[in-house]
C-alpha positions as CSV (number, residue, x, y, z in Angstrom):
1,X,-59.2,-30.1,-98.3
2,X,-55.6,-28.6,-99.8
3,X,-57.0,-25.2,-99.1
4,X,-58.4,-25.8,-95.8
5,X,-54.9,-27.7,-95.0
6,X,-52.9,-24.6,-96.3
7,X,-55.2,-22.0,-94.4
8,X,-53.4,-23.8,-90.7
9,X,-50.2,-22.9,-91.2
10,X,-50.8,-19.0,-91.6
11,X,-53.2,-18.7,-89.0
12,X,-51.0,-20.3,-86.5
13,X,-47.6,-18.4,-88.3
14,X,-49.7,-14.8,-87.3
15,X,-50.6,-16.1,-83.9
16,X,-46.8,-16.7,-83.2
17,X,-45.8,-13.7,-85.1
18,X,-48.2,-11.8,-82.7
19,X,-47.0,-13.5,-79.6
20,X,-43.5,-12.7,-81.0
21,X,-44.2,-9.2,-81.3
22,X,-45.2,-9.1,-78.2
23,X,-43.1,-10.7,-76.2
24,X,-40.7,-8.1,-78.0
25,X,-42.6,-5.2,-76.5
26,X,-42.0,-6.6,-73.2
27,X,-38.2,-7.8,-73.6
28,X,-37.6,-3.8,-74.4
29,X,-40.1,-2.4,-71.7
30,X,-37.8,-4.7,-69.3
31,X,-34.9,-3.5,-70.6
32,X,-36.0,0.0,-70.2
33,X,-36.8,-0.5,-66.7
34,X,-33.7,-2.0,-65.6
35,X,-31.8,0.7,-67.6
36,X,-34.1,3.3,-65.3
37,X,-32.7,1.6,-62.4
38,X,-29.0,1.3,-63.2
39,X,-26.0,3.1,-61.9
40,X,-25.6,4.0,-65.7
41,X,-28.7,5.8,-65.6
42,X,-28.5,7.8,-62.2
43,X,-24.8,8.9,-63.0
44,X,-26.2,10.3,-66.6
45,X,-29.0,12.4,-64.1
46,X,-26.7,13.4,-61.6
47,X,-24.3,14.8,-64.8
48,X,-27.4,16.2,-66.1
49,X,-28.4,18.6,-62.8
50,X,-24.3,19.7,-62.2
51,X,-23.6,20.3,-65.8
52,X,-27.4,22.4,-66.4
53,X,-25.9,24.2,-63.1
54,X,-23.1,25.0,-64.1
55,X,-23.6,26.2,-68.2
56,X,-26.1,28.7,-66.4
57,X,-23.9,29.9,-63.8
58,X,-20.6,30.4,-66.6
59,X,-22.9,31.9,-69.1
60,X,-24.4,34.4,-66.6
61,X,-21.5,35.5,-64.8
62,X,-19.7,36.8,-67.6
63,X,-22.4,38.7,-68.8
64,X,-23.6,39.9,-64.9
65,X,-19.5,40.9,-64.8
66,X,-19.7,43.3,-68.3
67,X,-23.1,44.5,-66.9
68,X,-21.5,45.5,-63.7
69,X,-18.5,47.3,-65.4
70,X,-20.2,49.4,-68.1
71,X,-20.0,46.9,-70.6
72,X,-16.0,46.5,-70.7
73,X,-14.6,43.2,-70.9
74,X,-11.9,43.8,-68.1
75,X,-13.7,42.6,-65.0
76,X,-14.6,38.7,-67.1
77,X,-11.1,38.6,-68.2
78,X,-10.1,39.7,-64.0
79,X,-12.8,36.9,-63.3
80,X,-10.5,34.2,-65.6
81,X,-7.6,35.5,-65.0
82,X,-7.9,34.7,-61.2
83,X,-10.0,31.2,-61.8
84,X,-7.0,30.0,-64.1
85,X,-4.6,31.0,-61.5
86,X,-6.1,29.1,-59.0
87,X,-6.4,26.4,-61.0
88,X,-2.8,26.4,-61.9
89,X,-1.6,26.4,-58.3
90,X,-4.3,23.8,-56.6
91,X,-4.7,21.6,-59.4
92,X,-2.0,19.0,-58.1
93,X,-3.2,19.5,-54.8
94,X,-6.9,19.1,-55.8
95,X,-5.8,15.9,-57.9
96,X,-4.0,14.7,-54.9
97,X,-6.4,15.1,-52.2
98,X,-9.0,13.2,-55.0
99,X,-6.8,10.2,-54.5
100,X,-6.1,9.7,-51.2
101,X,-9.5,10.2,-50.2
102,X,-12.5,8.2,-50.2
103,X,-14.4,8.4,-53.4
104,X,-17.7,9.7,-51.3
105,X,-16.1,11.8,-49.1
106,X,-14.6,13.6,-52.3
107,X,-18.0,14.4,-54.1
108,X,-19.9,15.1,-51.1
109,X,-17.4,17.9,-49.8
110,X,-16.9,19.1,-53.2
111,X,-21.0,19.1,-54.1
112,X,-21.3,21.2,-50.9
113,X,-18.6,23.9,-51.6
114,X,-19.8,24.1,-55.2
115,X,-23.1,25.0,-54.4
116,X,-23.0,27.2,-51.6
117,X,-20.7,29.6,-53.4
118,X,-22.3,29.8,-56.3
119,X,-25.1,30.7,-54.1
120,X,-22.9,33.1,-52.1
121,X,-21.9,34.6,-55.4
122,X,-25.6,35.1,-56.6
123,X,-26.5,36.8,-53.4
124,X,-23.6,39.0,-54.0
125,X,-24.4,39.8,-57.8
126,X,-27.9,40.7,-56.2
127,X,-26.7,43.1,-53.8
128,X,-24.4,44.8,-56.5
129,X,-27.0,45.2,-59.0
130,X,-30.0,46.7,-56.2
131,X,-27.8,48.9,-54.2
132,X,-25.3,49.8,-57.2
133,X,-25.4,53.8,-56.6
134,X,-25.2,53.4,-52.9
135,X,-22.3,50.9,-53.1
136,X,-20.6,52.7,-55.6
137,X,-20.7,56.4,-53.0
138,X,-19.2,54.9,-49.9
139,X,-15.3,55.0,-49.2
140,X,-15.2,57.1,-52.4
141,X,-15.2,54.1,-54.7
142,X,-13.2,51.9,-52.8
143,X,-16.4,50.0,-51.8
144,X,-17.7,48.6,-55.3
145,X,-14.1,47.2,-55.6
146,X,-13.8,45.2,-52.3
147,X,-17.4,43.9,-53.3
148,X,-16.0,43.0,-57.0
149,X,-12.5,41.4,-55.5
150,X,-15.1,39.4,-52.9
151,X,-17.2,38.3,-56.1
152,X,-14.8,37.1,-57.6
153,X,-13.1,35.2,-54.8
154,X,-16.1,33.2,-53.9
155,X,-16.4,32.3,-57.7
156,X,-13.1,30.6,-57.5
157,X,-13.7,28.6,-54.7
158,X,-16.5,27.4,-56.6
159,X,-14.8,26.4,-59.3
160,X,-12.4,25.2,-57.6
161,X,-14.5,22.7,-55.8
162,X,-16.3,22.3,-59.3
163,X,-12.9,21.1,-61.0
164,X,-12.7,18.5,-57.9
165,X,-16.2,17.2,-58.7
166,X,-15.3,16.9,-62.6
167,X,-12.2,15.2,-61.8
168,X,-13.6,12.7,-59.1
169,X,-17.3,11.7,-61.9
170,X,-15.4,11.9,-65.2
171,X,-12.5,10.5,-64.4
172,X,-12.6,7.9,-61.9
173,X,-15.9,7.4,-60.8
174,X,-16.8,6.3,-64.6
175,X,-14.0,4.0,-65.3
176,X,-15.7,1.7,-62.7
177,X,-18.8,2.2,-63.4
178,X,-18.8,1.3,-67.0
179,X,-16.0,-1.6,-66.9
180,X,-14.4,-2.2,-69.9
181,X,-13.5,0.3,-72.6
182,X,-16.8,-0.4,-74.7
183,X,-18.9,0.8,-72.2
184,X,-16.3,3.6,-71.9
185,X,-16.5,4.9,-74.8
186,X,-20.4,5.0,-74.8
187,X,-20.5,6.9,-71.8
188,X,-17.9,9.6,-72.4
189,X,-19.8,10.3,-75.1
190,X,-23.6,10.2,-73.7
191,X,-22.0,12.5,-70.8
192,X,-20.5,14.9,-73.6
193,X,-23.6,15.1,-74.9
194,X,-25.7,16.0,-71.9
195,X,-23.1,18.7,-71.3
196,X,-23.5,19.9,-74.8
197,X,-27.6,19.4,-74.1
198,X,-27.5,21.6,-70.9
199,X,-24.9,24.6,-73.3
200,X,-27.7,24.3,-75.5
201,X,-30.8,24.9,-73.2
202,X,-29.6,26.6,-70.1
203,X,-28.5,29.7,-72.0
204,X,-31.2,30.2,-73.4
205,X,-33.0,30.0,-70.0
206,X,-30.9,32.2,-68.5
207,X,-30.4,34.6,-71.2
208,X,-34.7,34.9,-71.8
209,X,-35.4,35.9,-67.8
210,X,-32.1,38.4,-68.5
211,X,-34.3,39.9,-71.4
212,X,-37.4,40.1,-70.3
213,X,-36.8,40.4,-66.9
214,X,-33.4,41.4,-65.0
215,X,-30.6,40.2,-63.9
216,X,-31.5,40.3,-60.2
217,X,-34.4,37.5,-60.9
218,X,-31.9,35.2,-63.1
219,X,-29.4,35.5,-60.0
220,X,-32.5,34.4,-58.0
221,X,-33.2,31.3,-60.6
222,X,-29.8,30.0,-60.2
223,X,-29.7,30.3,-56.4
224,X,-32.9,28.3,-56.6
225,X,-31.7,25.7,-59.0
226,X,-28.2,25.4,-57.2
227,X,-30.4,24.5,-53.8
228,X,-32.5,22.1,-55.5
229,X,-29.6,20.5,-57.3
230,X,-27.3,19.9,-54.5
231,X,-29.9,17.7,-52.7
232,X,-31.1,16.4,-55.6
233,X,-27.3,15.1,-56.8
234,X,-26.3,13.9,-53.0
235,X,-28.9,11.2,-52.8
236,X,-28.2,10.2,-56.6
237,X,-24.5,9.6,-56.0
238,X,-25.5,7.8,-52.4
239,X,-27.6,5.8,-54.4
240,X,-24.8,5.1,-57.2
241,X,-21.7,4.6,-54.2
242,X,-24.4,2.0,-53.3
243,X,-25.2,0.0,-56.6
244,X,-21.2,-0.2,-57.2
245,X,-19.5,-1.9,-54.7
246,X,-16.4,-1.4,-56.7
247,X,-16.4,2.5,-55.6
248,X,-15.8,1.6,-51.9
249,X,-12.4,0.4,-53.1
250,X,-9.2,2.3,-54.5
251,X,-6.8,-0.5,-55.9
252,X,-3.3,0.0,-57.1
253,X,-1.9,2.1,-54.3
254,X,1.3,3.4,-54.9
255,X,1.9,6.5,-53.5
256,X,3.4,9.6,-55.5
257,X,6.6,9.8,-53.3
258,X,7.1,5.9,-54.6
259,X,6.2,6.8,-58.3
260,X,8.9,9.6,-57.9
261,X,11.4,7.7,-56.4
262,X,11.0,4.8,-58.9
263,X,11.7,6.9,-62.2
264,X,14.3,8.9,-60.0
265,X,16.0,5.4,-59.9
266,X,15.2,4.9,-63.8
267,X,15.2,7.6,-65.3
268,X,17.2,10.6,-63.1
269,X,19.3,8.3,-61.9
270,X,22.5,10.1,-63.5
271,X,21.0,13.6,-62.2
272,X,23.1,14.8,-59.2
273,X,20.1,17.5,-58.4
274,X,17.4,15.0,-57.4
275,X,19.7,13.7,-54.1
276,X,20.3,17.7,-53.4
277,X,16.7,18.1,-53.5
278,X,15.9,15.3,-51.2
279,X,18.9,15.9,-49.0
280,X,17.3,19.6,-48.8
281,X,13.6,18.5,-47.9
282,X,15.2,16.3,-45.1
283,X,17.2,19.0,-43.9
284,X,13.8,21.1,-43.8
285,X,11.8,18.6,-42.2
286,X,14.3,18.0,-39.4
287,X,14.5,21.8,-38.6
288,X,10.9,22.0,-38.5
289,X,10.4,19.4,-35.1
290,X,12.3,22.5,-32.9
291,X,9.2,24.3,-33.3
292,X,6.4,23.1,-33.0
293,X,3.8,26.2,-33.7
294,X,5.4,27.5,-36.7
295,X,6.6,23.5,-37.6
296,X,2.7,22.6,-38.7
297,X,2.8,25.6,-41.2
298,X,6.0,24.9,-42.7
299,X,5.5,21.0,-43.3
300,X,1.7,22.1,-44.8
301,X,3.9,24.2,-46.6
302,X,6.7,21.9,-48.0
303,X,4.1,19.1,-48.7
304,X,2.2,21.1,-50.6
305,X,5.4,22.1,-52.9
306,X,6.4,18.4,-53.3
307,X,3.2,17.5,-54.4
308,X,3.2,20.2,-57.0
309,X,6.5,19.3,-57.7
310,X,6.2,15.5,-58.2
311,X,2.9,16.1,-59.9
312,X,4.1,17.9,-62.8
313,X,7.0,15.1,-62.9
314,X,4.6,12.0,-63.4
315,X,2.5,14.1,-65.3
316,X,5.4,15.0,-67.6
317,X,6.0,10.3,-67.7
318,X,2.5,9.3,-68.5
319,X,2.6,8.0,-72.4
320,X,-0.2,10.0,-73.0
321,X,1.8,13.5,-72.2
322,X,2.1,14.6,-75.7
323,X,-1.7,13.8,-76.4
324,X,-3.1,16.0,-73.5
325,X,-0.7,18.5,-74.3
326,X,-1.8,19.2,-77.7
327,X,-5.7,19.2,-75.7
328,X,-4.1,21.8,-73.5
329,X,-3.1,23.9,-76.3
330,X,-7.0,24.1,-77.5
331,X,-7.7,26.3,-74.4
332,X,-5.8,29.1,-75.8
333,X,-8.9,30.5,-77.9
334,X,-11.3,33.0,-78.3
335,X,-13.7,31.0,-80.5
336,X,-15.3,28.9,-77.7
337,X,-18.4,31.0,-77.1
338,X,-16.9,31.6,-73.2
339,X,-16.6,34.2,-71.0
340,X,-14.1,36.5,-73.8
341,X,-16.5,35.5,-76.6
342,X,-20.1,36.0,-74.6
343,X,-18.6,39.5,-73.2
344,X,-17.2,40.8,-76.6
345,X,-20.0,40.4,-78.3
346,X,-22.5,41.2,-75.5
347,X,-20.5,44.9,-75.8
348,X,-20.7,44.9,-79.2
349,X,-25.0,44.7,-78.4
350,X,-25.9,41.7,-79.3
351,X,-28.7,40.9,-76.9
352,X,-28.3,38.1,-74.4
353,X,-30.8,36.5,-76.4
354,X,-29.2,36.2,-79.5
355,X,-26.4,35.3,-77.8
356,X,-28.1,32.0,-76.3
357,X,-28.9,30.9,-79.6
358,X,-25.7,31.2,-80.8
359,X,-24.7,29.1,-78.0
360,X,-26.6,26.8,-78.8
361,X,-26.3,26.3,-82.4
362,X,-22.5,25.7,-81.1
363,X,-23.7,22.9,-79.0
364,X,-25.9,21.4,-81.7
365,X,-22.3,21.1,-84.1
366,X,-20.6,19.9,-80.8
367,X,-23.1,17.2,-80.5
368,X,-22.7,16.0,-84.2
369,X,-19.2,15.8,-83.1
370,X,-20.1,13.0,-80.3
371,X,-21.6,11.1,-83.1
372,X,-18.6,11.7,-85.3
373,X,-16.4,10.5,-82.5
374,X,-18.4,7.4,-81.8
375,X,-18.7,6.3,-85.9
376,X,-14.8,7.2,-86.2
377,X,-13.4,5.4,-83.0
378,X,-15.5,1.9,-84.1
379,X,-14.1,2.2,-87.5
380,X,-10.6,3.5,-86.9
381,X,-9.9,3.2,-83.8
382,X,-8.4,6.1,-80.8
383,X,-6.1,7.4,-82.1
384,X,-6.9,7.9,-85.6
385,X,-10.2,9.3,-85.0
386,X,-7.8,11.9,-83.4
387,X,-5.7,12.9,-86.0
388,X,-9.3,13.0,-88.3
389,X,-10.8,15.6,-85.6
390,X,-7.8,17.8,-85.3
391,X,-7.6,18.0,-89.3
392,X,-11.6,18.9,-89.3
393,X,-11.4,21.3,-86.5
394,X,-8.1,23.4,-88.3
395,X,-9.9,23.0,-91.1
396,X,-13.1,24.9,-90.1
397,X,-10.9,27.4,-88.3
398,X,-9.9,28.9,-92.0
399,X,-12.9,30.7,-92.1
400,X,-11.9,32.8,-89.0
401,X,-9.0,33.2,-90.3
402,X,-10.8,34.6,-93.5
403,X,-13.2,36.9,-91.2
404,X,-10.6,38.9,-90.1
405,X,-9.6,40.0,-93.6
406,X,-13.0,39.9,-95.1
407,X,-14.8,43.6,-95.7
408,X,-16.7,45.0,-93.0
409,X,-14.1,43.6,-90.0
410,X,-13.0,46.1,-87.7
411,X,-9.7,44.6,-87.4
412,X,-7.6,48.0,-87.3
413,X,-4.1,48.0,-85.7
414,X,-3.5,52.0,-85.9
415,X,-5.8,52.1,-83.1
416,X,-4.2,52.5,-79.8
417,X,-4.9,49.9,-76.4
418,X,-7.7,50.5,-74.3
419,X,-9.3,52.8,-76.5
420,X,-13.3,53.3,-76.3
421,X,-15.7,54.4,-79.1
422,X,-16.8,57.0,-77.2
423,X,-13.3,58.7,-77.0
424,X,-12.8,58.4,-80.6
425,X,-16.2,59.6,-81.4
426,X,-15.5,62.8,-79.6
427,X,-12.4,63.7,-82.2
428,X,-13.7,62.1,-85.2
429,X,-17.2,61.0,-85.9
430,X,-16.6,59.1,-88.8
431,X,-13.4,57.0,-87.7
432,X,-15.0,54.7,-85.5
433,X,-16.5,51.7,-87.2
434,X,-20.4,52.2,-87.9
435,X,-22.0,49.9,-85.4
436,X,-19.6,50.3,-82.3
437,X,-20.8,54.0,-81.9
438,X,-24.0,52.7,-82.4
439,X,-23.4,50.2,-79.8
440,X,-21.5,52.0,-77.2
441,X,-24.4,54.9,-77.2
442,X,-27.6,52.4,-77.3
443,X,-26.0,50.1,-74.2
444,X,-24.9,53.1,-72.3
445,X,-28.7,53.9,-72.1
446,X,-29.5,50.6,-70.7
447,X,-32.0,49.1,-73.3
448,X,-31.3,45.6,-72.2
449,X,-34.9,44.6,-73.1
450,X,-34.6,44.4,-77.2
451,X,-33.7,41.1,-78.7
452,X,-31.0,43.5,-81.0
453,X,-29.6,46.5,-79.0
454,X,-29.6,48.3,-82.6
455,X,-31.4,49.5,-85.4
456,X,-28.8,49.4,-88.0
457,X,-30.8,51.8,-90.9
458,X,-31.9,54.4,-87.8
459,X,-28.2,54.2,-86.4
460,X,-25.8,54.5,-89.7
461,X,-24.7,57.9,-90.8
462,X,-26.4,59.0,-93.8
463,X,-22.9,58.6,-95.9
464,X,-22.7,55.0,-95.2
465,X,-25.0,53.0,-98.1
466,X,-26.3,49.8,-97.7
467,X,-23.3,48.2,-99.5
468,X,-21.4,49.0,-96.6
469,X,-24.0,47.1,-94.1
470,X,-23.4,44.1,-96.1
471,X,-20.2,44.1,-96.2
472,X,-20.1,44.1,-92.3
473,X,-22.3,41.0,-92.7
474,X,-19.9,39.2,-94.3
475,X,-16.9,39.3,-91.6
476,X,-19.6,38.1,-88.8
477,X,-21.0,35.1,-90.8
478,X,-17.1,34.2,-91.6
479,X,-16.2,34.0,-88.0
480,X,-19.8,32.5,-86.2
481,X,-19.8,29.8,-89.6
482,X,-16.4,28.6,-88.9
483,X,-16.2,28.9,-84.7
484,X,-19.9,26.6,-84.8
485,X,-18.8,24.3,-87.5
486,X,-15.4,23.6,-86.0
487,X,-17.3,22.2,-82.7
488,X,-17.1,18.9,-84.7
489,X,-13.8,18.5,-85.1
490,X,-12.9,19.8,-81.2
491,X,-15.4,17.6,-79.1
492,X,-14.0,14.4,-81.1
493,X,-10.9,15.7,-80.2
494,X,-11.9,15.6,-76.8
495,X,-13.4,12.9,-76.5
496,X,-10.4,11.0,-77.9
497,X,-8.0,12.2,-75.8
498,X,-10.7,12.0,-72.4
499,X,-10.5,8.1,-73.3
500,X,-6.7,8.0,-74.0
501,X,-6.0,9.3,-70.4
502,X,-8.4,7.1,-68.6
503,X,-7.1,4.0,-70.6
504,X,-3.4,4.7,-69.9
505,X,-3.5,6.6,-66.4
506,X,-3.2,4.2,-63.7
507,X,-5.9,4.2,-61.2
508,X,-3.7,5.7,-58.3
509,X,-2.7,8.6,-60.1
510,X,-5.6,9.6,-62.0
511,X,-6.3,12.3,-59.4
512,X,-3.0,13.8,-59.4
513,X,-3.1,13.9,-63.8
514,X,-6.1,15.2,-64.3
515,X,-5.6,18.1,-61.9
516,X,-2.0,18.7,-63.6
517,X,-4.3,18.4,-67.1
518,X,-6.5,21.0,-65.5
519,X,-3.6,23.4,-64.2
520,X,-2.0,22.9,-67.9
521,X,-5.3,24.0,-69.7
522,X,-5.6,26.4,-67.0
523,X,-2.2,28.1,-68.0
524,X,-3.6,27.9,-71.6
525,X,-6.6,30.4,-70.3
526,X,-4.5,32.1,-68.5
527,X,-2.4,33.3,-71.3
528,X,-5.7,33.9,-73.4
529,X,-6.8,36.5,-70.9
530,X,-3.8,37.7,-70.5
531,X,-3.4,38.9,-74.3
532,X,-7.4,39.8,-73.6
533,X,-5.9,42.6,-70.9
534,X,-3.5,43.5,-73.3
535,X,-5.7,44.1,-76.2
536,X,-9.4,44.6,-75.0
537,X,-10.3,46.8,-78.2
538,X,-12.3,45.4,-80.8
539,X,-10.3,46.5,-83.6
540,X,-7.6,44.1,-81.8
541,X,-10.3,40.9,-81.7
542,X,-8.7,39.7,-85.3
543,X,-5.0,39.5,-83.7
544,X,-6.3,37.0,-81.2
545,X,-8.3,35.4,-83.9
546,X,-5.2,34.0,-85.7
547,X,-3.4,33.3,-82.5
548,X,-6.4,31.0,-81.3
549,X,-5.5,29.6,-84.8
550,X,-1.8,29.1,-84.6
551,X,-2.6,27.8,-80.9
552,X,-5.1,25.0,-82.1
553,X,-3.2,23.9,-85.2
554,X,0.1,23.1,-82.5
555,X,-2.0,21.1,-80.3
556,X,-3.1,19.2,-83.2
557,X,0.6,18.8,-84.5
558,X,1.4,17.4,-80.9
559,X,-1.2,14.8,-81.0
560,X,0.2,13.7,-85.2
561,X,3.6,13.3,-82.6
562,X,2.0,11.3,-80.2
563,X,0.3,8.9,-82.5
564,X,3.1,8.6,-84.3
565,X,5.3,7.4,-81.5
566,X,2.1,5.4,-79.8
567,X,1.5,3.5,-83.4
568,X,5.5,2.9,-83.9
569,X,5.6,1.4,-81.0
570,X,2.6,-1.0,-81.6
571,X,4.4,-1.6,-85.0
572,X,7.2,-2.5,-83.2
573,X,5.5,-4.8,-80.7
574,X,3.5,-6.8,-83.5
575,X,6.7,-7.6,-85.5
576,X,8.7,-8.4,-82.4
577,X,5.6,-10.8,-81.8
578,X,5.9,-12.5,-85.3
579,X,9.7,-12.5,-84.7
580,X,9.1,-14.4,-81.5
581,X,6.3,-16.6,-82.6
582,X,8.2,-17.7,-85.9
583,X,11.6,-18.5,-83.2
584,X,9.4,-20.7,-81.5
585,X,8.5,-22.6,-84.0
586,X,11.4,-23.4,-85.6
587,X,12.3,-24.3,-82.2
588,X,10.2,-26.3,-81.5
589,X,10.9,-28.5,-85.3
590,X,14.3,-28.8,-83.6
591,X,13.2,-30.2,-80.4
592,X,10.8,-32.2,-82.4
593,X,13.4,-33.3,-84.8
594,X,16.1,-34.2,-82.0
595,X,13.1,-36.0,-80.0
596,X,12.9,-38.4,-83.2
């Protein structure tokens, strides 16, 4: 009987344990559903299509641009040049016409003008590369340059309309959809890492059909994909607009002229030149009702000023200036794997191949860095998992320092600007550095189709031993080890400071910020391509090595400012609190006291 009595229990404890077990299958098939069919989930998809789109299209025009140009670096750094440029006169305007528009209106004229220009510009790259030698004959030149300069025009409108759609998704769009900071934080960092997913795949899409096809059928892939994805994204946001009812609504509407006027009246109030300016905008606006044909121009014209004006002035008043500043000052690099990167060691022959894995092994690091950022920001909070991410970042960074001094770089300053190996080679042999001769001569032939453009023991003069072939080993591994490893530190960095502006930018004015962000970073690039232009050699690549350096380790001193100030200020607050608190006590054993 006791063992018949204690046999009840466990039968019935492993039927319960089984209908546990299932019932647990079907709480988290349930949840998966409904996750399937959230606006979470369709924003993450429609990230997915327009980041896959655009990693392709970045990493193939800079190489499409150095194949073009007999494998020079001068037309991507044109190609930057005029993007930042753009960027760095629309940005306010872009950020302002985000804001006073309706949120769908926005990302459906923006997803439209994205894609067809990229397409434009793929149809273009196509015509280049088929009818190269008869382009190249007409108007004695002149032809292949109009077709470059209308290349690269259509590219900018498409990034242009690109930086519109970033701004409008990443930065407003969101912040609703997610709710509280939390969720936020989650979905910054899922988004990062879908964008670091698509740098780690598309690359390597792109870059196999450039090496074992041509270049013409990857400029037909991404016309294709940029087709399918504009479609594909419209109805996913539709869908999105429709699940949040919050989108249909902009809330705290002050304008910029207000938001200008109010700190004029705080802050400027002592400055006499703010009233000028004013009285002179009036002035302007009065003279321009005379005439009424030239009048439309000139107030298109004078709007556009003051909102570039009072853009960079609230801007310049958000509490987070110092913060995306010091992000700003990241853009000034050439260890990014970008355009200057790709192209410089695309004409060094590295195959476009090779050079999608090392994209991607830069993407797998960035991604450990989303993890690092999410760990770090539960533990420690915003802004400390700030300061931790700059400190790793400049801390990987040493090791391209180190390259650049290590045996086998070709850092040498005696050599003069804009000087080519084969120029050398044709006074001195032996003066060029090993591999560049080898280079320049192998990808003047065209041999596009090998995974390395080289054969370092075939290509070496006899002189050189194999010491020396190590030793040029070493300065590459320096620079590749520290440029992947310090991903980590610089998408936590990122991360941090994406959250800090959409925490402590109002909702009115995110538009107008993050397009001033974007014409700040864009002045950041533009400067990088500038010193590019001014030294395109390779034996210069180590000066703007330790620039990028100096560049990175100043934004990270600007964000130590900001926290500092940010946490001083909380300091201040908590002990003002207790001061407060401990007032209204004693108080209140006064009132208490008198009472009795």
């Amino acid at each position: 009987m006791d063992f018949e009595i204690e046999e009840e229990p466990s039968v019935s404890t492993s039927i319960h344990h089984r209908s546990d077990k299932k019932g647990g299958c079907m709480k988290r098939l349930d949840s998966t559903w409904r996750f399937l069919q959230s606006a979470h989930f369709f924003i993450y998809l429609t990230h997915l299509l327009s980041t896959w789109g655009d990693r392709m299209w970045h990493f193939a025009v800079s190489l499409f641009l150095v194949e073009l140009y007999e494998n020079s670096l001068l037309l991507p750094a044109v190609f930057g040049l005029a993007v930042s440029s753009s960027l760095i006169l629309f940005g306010a305007l872009i950020g302002n016409w985000v804001d006073n528009n309706a949120r769908m209106k926005v990302v459906q004229i923006a997803l439209v003008i994205q894609n067809l220009f990229v397409i434009l510009c793929a149809v273009g790259f196509i015509l280049l590369f088929v009818y190269n030698t008869k382009i190249t004959a007409l108007w004695n030149g002149w032809a292949k340059i109009v077709c470059y300069m209308l290349v690269i025009a259509i590219g900018v409108v498409a990034d242009l309309a690109s930086t519109a759609m970033s701004i409008a998704i990443q930065r407003d769009w969101i912040i609703v959809v997610a709710g509280d900071n939390e969720k936020l934080s989650s979905m910054n960092a899922i988004m990062r890492q879908i964008d670091l997913l698509s740098k780690l795949l598309s690359p390597m899409v792109v870059g196999q059909i450039m090496t074992f096809s041509s270049s013409v059928v990857a400029c037909g892939f991404i016309t294709g994909w940029n087709m399918f994805s504009m479609c594909l994204e419209y109805l996913m946001l539709r869908k999105i607009y429709k699940m949040t009812p919050a989108l249909a609504q902009k809330g705290d509407k002050q304008t910029i002229e207000e938001e200008v006027s109010e700190g004029n009246e705080t802050v400027f109030k002592d400055h006499k030149n703010t009233s000028a300016t004013v009285s002179v905008e009036g002035e302007l606006i009065t003279n321009l009702t005379d005439d009424k044909e030239t009048g439309c121009i000139k107030r298109v014209l004078v709007s556009g000023i003051r909102t570039f004006r009072d853009g960079w002035i609230i801007y310049y008043r958000q509490p987070v200036f110092l913060a995306a500043l010091g992000l700003s000052f990241l853009y000034m690099t050439v260890l990014g794997f970008d355009g200057i990167t790709t192209g410089y060691a695309y004409a060094q022959g590295i195959s476009s191949s090779m050079l999608s894995i090392m994209v991607a092994l830069s993407a797998l690091t960035g991604l450990i860095g989303t993890m690092f950022f999410t760990i770090l920001r539960k533990y420690c909070g915003l802004i400390h998992t700030g300061c931790f991410s700059s400190i790793v970042q400049i801390t990987c960074l040493t090791l391209c320092i180190a390259s650049v001094f290590a045996p086998g770089s070709p850092l040498d300053l005696s050599v003069p600007l804009y000087s080519r190996a084969s120029d050398q080679l044709e006074d001195d042999p032996t003066s060029v550095y090993p591999t560049d001769v080898s280079n320049a001569s192998v990808m003047k032939q065209s041999s596009i189709n090998k995974f390395f453009r080289y054969d370092v023991t075939s290509q070496l003069p006899s002189n050189l031993t194999n010491s020396t072939e190590i030793r040029e080993y070493i300065s590459i591994a320096l620079y590749f080890a520290g440029a992947v490893s310090a991903r980590v530190g610089l998408w936590s960095f990122d991360l941090t400071v994406t959250q800090l502006m959409q925490e402590m930018v109002s909702e009115s004015k995110r538009g107008i910020v993050n397009g001033i962000q974007s014409s700040m970073n864009s002045i950041m690039d533009l400067l990088r391509f500038v010193m590019v232009i001014i030294m395109p050699a390779p034996e210069h690549f180590g000066v703007l090595v330790i620039l990028s350096v100096m560049f990175v380790s100043a934004g990270g001193l600007l964000f130590f400012c900001f926290a500092r100030k940010t946490l001083g200020k909380e300091l201040l607050k908590c002990v003002c609190m207790k001061e407060t608190d401990s007032e209204s006590n004693k108080d209140g054993k006064v009132v208490a006291e008198s009472f009795l």
